[in-house]
C-alpha positions as CSV (number, residue, x, y, z in Angstrom):
1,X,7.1,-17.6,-12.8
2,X,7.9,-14.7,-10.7
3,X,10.8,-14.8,-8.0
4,X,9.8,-14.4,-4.1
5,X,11.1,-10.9,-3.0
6,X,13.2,-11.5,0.2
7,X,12.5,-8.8,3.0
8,X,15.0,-8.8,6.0
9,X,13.7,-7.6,9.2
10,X,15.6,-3.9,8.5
11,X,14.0,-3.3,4.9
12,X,11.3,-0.4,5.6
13,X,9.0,0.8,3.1
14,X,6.9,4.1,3.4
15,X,3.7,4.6,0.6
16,X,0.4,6.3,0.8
17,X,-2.7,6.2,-0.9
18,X,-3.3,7.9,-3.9
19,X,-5.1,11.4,-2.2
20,X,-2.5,10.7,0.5
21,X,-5.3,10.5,3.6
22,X,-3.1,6.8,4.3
23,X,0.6,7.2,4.8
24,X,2.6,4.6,5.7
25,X,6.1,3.2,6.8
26,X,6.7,-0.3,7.7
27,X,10.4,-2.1,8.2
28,X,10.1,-6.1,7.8
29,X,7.2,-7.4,6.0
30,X,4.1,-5.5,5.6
31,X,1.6,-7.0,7.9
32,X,-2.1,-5.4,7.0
33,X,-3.7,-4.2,3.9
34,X,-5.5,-0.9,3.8
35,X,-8.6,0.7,1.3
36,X,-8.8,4.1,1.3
37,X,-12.5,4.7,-0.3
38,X,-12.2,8.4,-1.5
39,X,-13.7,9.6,-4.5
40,X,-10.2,10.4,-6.1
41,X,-8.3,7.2,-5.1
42,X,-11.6,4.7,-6.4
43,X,-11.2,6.7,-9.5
44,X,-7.6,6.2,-9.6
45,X,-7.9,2.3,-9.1
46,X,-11.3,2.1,-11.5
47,X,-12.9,0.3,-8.4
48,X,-14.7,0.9,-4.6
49,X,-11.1,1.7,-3.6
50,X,-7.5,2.0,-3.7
51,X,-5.5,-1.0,-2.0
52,X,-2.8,0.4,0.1
């Protein structure tokens, strides 16, 4: 069983997708879900897209 990871309202993150047409930064607890549909990033997640 996995443990919940807790995210305080100060923890920011930053990411992108994997051709980097999606960058990100969020502090708290991410609140959307992205799909970059790009040729190199479906290829990268062997699907339509890469979830971001």
């Amino acid at each position: 069983m996995s443990t919940p990871i807790s995210l305080s309202p100060t923890t920011t993150h930053t990411g992108t997708c994997l051709c980097r047409a999606i960058q990100f930064t969020v502090t708290g607890a991410p609140t959307a879900v992205y799909c970059c549909y790009c040729r190199d990033c479906s290829l990268g997640a062997g699907g339509p897209c890469q979830i971001v």
